[in-house]
Structure formats: C-alpha cells, structure tokens
C-alpha positions as CSV (number, residue, x, y, z in Angstrom):
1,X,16.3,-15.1,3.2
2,X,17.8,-11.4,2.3
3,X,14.6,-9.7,1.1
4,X,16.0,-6.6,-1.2
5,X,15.1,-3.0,-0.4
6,X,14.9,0.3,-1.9
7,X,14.5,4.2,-1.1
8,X,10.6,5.2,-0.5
9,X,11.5,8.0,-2.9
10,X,11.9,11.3,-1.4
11,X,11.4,9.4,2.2
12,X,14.5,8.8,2.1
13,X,14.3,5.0,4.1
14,X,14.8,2.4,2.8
15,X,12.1,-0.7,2.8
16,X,11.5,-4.0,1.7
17,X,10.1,-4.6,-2.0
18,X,7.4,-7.0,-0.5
19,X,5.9,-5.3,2.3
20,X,2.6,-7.1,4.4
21,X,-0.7,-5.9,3.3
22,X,-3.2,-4.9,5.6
23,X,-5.7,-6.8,3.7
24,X,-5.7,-10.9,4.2
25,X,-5.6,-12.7,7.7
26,X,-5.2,-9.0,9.1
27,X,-8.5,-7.5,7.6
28,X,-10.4,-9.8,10.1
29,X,-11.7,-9.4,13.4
30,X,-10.8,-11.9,16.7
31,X,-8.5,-14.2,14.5
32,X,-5.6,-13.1,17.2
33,X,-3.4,-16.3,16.6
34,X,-3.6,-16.5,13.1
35,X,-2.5,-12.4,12.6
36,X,0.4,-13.0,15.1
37,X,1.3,-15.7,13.0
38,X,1.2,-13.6,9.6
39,X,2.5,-10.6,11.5
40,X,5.9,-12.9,13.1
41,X,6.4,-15.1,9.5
42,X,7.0,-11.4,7.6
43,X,9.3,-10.5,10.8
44,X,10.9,-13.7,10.3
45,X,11.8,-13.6,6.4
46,X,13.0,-9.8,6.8
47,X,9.5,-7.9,5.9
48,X,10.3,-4.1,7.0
49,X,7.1,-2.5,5.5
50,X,3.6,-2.8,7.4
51,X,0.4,-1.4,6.0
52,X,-2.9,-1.1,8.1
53,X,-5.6,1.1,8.1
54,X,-8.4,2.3,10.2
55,X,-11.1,0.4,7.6
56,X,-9.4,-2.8,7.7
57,X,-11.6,-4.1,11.2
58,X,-8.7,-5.6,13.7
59,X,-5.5,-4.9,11.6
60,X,-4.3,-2.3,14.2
61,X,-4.8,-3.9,17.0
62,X,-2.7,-7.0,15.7
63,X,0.0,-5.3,14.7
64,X,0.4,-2.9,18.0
65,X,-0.3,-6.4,19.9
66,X,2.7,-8.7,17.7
67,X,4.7,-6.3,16.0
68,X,6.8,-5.2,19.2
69,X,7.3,-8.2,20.9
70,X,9.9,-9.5,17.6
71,X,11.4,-6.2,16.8
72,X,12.3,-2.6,17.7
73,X,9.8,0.2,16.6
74,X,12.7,1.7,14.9
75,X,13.4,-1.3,12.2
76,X,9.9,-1.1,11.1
77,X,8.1,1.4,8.6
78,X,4.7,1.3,9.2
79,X,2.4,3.2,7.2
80,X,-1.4,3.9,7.9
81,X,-4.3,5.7,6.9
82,X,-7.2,8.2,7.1
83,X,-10.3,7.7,5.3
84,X,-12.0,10.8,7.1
85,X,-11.9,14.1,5.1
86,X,-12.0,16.6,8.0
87,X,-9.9,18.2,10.2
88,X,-11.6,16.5,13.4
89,X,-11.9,13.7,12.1
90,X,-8.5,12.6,11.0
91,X,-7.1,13.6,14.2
92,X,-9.5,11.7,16.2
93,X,-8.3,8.4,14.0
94,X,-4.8,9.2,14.2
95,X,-4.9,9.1,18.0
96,X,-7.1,5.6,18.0
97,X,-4.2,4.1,15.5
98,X,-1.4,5.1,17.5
99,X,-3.4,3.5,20.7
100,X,-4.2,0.3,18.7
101,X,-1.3,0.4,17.2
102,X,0.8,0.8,20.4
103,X,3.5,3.4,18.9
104,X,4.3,7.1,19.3
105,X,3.9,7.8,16.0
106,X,3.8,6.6,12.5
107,X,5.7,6.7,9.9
108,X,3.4,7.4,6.8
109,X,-0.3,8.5,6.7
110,X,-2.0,8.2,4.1
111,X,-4.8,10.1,2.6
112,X,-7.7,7.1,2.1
113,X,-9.1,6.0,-0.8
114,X,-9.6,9.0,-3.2
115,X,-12.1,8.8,-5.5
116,X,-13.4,12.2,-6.6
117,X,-12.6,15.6,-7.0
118,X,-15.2,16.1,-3.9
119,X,-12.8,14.0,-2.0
120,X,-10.0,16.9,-2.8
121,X,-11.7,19.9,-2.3
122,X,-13.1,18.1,1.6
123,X,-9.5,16.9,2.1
124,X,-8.2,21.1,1.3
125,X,-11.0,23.2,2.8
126,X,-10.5,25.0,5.9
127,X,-11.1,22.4,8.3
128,X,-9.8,19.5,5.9
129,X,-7.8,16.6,6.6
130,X,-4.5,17.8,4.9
131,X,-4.4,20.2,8.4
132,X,-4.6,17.4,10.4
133,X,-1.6,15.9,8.9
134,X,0.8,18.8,8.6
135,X,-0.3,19.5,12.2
136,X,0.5,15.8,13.5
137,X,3.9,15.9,11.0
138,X,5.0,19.0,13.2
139,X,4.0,17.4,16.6
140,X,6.1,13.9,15.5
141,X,3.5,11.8,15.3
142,X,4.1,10.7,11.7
143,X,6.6,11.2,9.3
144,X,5.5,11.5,6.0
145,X,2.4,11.8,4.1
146,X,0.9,10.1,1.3
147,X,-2.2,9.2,-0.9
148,X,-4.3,6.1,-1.7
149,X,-6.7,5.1,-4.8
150,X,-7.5,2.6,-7.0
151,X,-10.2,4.0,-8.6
152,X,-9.5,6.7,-10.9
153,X,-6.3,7.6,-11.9
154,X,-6.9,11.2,-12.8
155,X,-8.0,11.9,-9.3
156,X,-4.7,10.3,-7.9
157,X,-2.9,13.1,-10.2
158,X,-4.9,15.9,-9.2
159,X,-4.1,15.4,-5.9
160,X,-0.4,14.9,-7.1
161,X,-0.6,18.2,-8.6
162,X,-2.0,19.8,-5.9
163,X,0.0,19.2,-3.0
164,X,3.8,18.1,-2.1
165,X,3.2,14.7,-1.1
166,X,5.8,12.1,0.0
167,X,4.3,8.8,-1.7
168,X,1.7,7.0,-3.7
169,X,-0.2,3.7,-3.0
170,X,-1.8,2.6,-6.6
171,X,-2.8,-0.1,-8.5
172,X,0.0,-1.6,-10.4
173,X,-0.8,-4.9,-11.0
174,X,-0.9,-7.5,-14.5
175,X,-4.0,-6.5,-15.6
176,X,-3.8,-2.5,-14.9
177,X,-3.2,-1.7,-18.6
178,X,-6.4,-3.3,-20.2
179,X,-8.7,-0.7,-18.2
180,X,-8.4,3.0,-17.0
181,X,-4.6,2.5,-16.0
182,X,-2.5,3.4,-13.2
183,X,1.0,2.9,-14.2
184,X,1.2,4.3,-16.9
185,X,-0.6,7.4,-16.1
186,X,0.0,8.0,-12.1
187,X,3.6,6.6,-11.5
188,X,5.2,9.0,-14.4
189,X,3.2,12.0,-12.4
190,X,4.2,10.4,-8.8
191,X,8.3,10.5,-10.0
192,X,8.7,14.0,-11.7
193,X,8.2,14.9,-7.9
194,X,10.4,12.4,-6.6
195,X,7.7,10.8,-4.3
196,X,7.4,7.1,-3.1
197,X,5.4,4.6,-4.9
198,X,4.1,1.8,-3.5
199,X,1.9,-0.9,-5.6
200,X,-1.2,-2.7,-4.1
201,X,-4.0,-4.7,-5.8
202,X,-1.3,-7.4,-7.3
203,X,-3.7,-10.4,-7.4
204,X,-6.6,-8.1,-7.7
205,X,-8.4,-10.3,-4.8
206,X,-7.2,-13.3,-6.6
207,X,-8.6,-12.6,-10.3
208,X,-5.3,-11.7,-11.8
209,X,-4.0,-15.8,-10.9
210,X,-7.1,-17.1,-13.3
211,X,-4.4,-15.7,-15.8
212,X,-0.9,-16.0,-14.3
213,X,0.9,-17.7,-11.2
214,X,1.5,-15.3,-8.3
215,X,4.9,-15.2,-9.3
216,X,4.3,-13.9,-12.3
217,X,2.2,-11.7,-10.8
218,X,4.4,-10.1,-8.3
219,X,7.6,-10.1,-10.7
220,X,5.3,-7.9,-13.0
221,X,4.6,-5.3,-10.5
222,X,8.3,-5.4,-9.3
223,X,9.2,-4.9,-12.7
224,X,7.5,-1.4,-13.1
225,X,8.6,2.0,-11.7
226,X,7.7,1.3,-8.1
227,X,9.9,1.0,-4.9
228,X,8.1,-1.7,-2.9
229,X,4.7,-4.2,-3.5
230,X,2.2,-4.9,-0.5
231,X,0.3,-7.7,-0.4
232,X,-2.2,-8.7,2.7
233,X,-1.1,-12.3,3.2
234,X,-4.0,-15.2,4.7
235,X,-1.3,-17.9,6.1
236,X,2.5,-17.7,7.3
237,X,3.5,-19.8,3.8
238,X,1.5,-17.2,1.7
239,X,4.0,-14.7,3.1
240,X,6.8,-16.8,3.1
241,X,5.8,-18.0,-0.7
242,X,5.5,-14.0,-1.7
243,X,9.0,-13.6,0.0
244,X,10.9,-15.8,-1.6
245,X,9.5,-14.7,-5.4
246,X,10.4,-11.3,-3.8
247,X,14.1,-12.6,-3.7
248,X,14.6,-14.3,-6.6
249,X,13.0,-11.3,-8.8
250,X,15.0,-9.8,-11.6
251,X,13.3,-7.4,-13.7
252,X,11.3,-9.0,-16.5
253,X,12.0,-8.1,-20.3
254,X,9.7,-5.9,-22.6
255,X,8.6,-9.5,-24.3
256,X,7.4,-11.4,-20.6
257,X,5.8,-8.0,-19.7
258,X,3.8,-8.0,-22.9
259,X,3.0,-12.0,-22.7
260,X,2.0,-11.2,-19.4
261,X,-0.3,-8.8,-20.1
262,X,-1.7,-11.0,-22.8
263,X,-2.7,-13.8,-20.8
264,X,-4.6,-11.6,-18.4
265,X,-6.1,-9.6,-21.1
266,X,-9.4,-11.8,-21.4
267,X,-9.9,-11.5,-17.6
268,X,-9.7,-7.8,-17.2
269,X,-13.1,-6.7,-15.7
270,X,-13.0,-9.1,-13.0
271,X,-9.3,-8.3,-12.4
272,X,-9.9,-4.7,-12.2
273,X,-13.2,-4.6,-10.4
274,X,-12.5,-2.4,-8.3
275,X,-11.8,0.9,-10.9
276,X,-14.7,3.5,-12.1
277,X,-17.2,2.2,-14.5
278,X,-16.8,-1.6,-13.0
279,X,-18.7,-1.0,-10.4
C-alpha cells in the first residue's frame, strides 16, 4: 500500500493525506492492546502523521509506548496540543507529553480548541500560551506551531490574522457547508499565508455516514484545499479500510461534490453538532 503525501504547507514536510486521529481506540484509557494494534496497523500501511492531545485520556501514553518500537522518531510527524491558555500552564503540558509521549520533542503544537475571542486575548497576554511556544520552538522541543477549532470559524481567522502560524486543524468534512462553514471561510484565510491545513471531523462522530459511505466521506475532504485528513480509528481494519480509500482517491468533480453535499444536507445539525449555536 503507497499512501500519497503532501507538503504541510509552509512546514515544509511532507506527510501522509490520511493521518491517525487521536480520537477512536486512542481516546480511551487502559485499552493497551487494542491502541498498539491501531498505533502498528497505521505503521504498517505507511501512516506518517500522528495526532494526540493532552485531552484525549491515554492517547500519549500509547503512542510514546508503540510508536518507537516500529519506526524511527524521525519518519514520524507527530503533532500535539495545548488546551491551557497560560504561560505556565502550557509548558507544564508540554513536558508531561514529551514524557508520555517518550520523544525529545514534537513536531507541531497546537493551540487547543479555540472558541472565543477570550480564548485569543488569554492565549496573547503577558503570561499567555503563545510564550510558551515560541520559548519551547527556540529550545527544540517542537517544531512548528498551529491552531485547533471547530467551533467558530471567525475565531480560527482571528487568530489567523493575528499571528504567523504554521498550520490549521478544522473542520472540513461533507456536511461543513450547510452550517457556519469552515472551508470555505478558514482554509482561503489559512493559504494566503501559506500555512498547513489539516481536516478533522470527517464522519462528524459517525453522523456524516447516515448520509454517505466513509469513502465518500474521506474523498470529499481530500477533495478540498487541505494537505492531509486525520481520523481516530476504533480497529486495525478501520485504519486499514480509511487507507486504502486514501489510495485510491482522485479528486472528485464539481457535480459528486455537490451530490454529496446533497445527500447530507437533511442531516446537518446532527453532523455538525459540534459548531456554535448546536450546542
């Protein structure tokens, strides 16, 4: 299996178009067997990319725990998160993920979760998170830094605006332009700067495949303006299934776009559940 790979924007590496989710099997806590089994499937059909995050219970430890034992630190990207908004704060999760995580640094950390302009103003004030990050990009213990939300878009490019940053994690999935969408709004934004973007939400938990098969589903995504799609994966086929629609992808037509986002039209609040007002 030859999983195809693209330039994180202005990172400048190259990753896989499917990368492993830190939701799924990993977003659990003392299912050991089952996570090395997720974690060495995605290893095994050519899986570059590996998300976790602080919030997502054992995901760390898993990874630091299987990741190393099947490949060299420096074939991987592996991207992580802060959901703290201070200066403290961050840094004091930083140096828990790299323990978990078994690593001497990491190569994107991301900004978690922004919701509201509060969120911004925390993340930028004198003892805000940002600090943390250029400090720890100076020191080499990450690489590159990024942002996360799926709530509202307009907070996603505020932040853009705001500050140089290397990538984007969104929402980009089949349902994303029936309510307060990301693609069309953050990704144009995230490109005139040249930075990453990375999709998540692609099933939205499952209520975008009441609509469309996860093929479908993925191949949208893929077919928008983003360099790579993670999805957290429950069982080694789920990842092997994801891969393999990963390599037969071609970019879909104008028409299939638009029948796609017909059929998922009539299921859009469940689909995008987790966006401002639906909640």
């Amino acid at each position: 299996m030859a999983l195809s790979k693209k330039i994180l924007g202005k990172t400048g590496r190259n990753v896989t178009v499917f990368g492993l989710g830190g939701e799924g099997i990993l977003r659990t806590t003392g299912y050991y067997k089952q996570a090395q089994a997720v974690i060495e499937k995605a290893l095994e059909v050519g899986i570059t990319y590996f998300d976790t995050a602080p919030a997502y219970q054992q995901s760390r430890d898993y990874l630091g725990e299987y990741l190393w034992k099947k490949t060299e630190r420096e074939q991987v990207f592996l991207a992580s998160k802060t959901h703290d908004r201070t200066y403290e704060g961050t840094m004091l999760l930083l140096e828990d993920s790299l323990k978990r995580l078994k690593t001497s640094y990491i190569d994107l950390l991301q900004l978690h979760d922004l919701r509201t302009i509060h969120d911004i103003e925390e993340i930028f004030s004198d003892d805000g998170a940002i600090h943390a990050l250029e400090e720890a990009r100076k020191k080499g213990k990450i690489r590159f830094l990024g942002i996360t939300g799926h709530h509202d878009p307009e907070i996603l490019i505020s932040a853009i605006k705001k500050y140089d940053f290397d990538t984007v994690l969104l929402c980009a999935n089949a349902s994303d332009t029936h309510y307060f969408p990301f693609i069309s709004t953050v990704i144009p934004e995230a490109r005139k700067r040249e930075m990453g973007v990375i999709a998540m939400k692609v099933a939205g938990q499952g209520h975008v495949l009441s609509s469309v098969t996860m093929k479908e589903a993925l191949h949208y995504t893929l077919s928008q303006d983003v360099d790579l799609a993670i999805i957290g994966c429950k069982t080694p086929n789920e990842v092997e299934e994801n891969a393999k629609s990963a390599e037969d992808f071609k970019p879909l037509s104008r028409e299939k776009l638009a029948e796609i986002e017909n059929k998922t039209k009539a299921d859009f609040e469940n689909a995008n559940f987790f966006k401002k007002g639906m909640y």
